[in-house]
C-alpha positions, -999 to 999 in steps of 0.1 A, spaced: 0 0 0 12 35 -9 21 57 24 28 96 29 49 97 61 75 117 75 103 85 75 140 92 87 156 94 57 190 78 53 225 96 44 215 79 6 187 93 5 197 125 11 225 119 -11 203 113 -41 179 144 -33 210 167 -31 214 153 -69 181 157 -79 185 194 -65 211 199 -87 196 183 -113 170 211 -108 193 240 -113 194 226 -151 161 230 -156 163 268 -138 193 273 -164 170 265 -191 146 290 -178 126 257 -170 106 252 -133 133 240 -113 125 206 -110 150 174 -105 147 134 -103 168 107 -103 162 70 -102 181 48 -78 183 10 -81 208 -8 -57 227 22 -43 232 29 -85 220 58 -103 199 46 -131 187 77 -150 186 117 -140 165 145 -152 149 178 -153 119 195 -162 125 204 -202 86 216 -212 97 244 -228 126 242 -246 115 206 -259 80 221 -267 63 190 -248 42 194 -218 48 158 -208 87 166 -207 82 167 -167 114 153 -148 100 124 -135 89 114 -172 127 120 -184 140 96 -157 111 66 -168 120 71 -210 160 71 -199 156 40 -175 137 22 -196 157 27 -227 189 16 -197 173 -15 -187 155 -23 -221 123 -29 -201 95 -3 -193 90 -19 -157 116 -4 -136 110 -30 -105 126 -22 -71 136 12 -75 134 44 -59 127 75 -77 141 108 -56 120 138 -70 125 180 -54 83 184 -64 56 165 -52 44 146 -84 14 156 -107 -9 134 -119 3 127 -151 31 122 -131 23 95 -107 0 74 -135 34 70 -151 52 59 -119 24 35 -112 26 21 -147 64 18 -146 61 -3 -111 86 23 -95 89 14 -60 93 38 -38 88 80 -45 106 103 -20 100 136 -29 109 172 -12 85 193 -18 48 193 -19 22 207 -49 -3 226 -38 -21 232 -72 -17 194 -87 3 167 -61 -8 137 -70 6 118 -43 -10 130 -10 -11 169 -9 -41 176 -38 -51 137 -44 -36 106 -37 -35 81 -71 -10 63 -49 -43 53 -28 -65 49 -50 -83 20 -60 -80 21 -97 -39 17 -87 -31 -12 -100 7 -10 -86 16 0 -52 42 22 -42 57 35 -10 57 73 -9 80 93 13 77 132 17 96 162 32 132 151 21 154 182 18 120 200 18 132 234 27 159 233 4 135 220 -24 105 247 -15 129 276 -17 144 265 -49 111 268 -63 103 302 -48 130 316 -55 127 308 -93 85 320 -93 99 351 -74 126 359 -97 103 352 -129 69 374 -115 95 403 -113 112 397 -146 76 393 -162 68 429 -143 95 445 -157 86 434 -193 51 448 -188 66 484 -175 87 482 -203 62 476 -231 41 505 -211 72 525 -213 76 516 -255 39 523 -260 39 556 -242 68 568 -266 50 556 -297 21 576 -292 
């Protein structure tokens, strides 16, 4: 059965989230949402990614979905059995149908969604009863360190969008 705890997380586990949060910064570079994941199997890295919606013009190009299409193509095999997937943001739930369908054991994540987590915060497909997979679900790993990652990056972009707007205001005004 799927659970949303507060565990004590292990030094690996906080090893692999530290990753996944500088996996993150590469989406940031990207001017993506600053979101990271990696997939663990056996104390081995299996596949690592970011979000990449934008630049790859795909709105399923979310991190977790990069880590399932590069571990599958790893192991040749879509069901990615025993494994832990470490993510910074709660997952959506396009999100989590994927990790059900890929049998991914275990999600730690840092961060919770409060507009679309799909794995306890907004709805739980983890619990539900059309899950036909169960997976163990860990939160608040690194969560401070994942939340302000994320504020940080909506805070800088609000302002930058502000200033764009004052300065089309400011273009207007001298056209007229």
């Amino acid at each position: 059965m799927s659970e949303t705890n507060t565990p004590s997380f292990s030094e690996q586990d906080h090893h692999y989230m530290q990753r996944a949060i500088e996996l993150a910064q590469n989406a940031e570079d990207e001017g993506e949402v600053p979101v990271g994941a990696v997939l663990v199997r056996d104390n081995e890295i299996i596949a690592e990614g970011w979000n990449r919606c934008i630049g790859a013009h795909d709105a399923t190009a979310h991190a977790e979905i990069q880590v399932l299409r590069k571990a599958g193509e790893a192991l040749q095999n879509y069901r990615l059995l025993d494994t832990t997937l470490y993510v910074t943001l709660e997952p959506c739930p396009m999100c989590a149908g994927a990790l059900l369908h890929s049998r991914v054991k275990r999600i730690v994540f840092g961060a919770q969604d409060l507009k679309a987590g799909a794995a306890g915060t907004v709805l739980d497909l983890f619990e539900s009863q059309a899950a036909y997979h169960y997976a163990t679900v860990e939160s608040g790993l690194m969560e401070v360190e994942c939340r302000e990652q994320l504020q940080a990056f909506f805070k800088r972009r609000r302002k930058e969008q502000k200033e764009l707007k004052r300065l089309r205001r400011e273009a207007e005004q001298k056209g007229n």
